[in-house]
N, C-alpha and C positions, 0 to 999 in steps of 0.2 A: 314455594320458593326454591325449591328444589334444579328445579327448571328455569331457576333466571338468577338475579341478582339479588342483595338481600336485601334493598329497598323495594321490592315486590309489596311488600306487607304492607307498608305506608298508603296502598290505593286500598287494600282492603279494608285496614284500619278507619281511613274514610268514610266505608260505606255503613251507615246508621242501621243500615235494616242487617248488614251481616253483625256489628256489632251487638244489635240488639239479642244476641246468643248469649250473651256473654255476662257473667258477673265481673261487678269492677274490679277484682281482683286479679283476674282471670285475664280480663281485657289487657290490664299494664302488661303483664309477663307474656302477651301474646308476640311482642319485640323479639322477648328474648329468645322464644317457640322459632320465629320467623326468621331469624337468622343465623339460626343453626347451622338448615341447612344452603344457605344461599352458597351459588355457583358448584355446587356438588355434581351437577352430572357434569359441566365444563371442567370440573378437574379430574374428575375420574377420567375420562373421554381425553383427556392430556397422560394421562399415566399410565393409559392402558397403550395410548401409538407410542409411549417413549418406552413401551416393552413391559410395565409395572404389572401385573394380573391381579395378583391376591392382595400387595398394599391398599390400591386405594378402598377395597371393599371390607377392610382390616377399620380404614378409615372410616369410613359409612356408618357401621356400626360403633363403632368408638362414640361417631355425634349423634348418633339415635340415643343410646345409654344416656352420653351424656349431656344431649337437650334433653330429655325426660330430667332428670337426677337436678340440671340446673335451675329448671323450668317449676320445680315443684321445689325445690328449696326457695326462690324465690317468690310464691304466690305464699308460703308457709311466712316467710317474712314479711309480706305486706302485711296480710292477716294477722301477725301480731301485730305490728306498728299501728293498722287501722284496723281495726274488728268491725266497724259498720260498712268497710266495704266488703264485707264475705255474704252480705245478704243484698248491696245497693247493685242493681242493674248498671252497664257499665253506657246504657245509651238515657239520656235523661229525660230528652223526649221521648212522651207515645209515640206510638207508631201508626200513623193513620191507615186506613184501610183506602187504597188507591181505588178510586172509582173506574169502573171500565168505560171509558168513552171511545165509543167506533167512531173514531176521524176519518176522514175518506183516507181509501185506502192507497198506499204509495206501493208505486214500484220497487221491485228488489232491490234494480241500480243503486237508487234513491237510500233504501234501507241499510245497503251498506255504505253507501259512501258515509250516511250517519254515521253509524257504530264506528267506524274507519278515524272520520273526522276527532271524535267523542273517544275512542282511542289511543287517539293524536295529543289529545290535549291532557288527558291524562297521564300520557307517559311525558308529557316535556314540565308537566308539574312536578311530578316526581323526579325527573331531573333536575331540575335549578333544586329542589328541597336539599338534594343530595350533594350538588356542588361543592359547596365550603365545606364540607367535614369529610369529603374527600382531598377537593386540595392541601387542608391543614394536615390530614394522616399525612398523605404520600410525601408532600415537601419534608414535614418531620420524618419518617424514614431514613429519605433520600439524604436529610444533613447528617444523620445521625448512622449512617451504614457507610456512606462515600469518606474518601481521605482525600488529602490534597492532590493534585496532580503534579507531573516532574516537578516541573518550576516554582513547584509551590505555588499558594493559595491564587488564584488570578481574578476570583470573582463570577468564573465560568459557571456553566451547568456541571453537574454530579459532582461538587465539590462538599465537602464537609467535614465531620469532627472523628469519623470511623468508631462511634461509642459501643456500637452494636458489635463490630464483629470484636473488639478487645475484650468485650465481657463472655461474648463467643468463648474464647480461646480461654478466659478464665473458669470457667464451667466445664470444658470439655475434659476435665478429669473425670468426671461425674458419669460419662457416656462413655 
């Protein structure tokens, strides 16, 4: 996830034969593992052209520490809450043994346009999953950061209650 967004994990999560790795325990906090580090090389790769060098890799390792540290305090709490998921597999089906059948064999064209298509469809599932809980973040943000504009309140876009940046200001004795 390192490499993309941190709905990455959702396709893998999906996959029965990768989860079958997995105790159920193991499985749940693989979310929290997975999103550690999403969008990490896009920010670095943003901090390093705005001149940053040593921040964001200050950063990197700050979320290595601490996804491991959060990642294991969290698998240590399910295990108490459920102690029969520290031994229950986190895929409930077997896992059958895929028969090799030689189908006539297809062109490459063919072969990728598969994977390409079946790529397709996986990432627009993973989008729409993703939709609402992004739009709910950012619009809460966006009310909760923005203030009114001159004229006051008009109903417009980036208008809101500014809660974010007062409590900002409230804290900044602290820093």
């Amino acid at each position: 996830t390192f490499l993309s967004d941190n709905p990455a994990i959702i396709a893998l999560s999906q996959d029965k034969r990768f989860c079958s790795y997995f105790k159920k325990y193991q499985y749940i906090s693989l979310t929290n593992f997975g999103t550690a580090f999403g969008m990490g090389l896009l920010v670095i790769v943003f901090m390093v052209g705005q001149g940053f060098y040593v921040e964001p890799f200050i950063g990197l390792f700050g979320a290595f520490c601490g996804c491991i540290v959060s990642t294991r305090l969290m698998q240590r709490f399910v295990v108490k809450a459920y102690p029969a998921y520290a031994e229950e597999p986190a895929s409930q089906e077997p896992l059958e043994e895929e028969e090799v059948v030689n189908v006539e064999d297809k062109s490459l064209f063919i072969r990728i346009l598969n994977s390409l298509l079946d790529g397709g469809r996986t990432g627009v599932d993973v989008g729409i999953a993703i939709i609402p809980g992004v739009l709910i973040i950012s619009t809460l943000v966006m009310v909760l950061t923005f203030g009114s504009s001159a004229n006051g309140y008009t109903g417009s876009a980036y208008e809101g209650v500014e809660l974010l940046p007062w409590l900002a200001n409230k804290v900044d004795v602290v820093f």
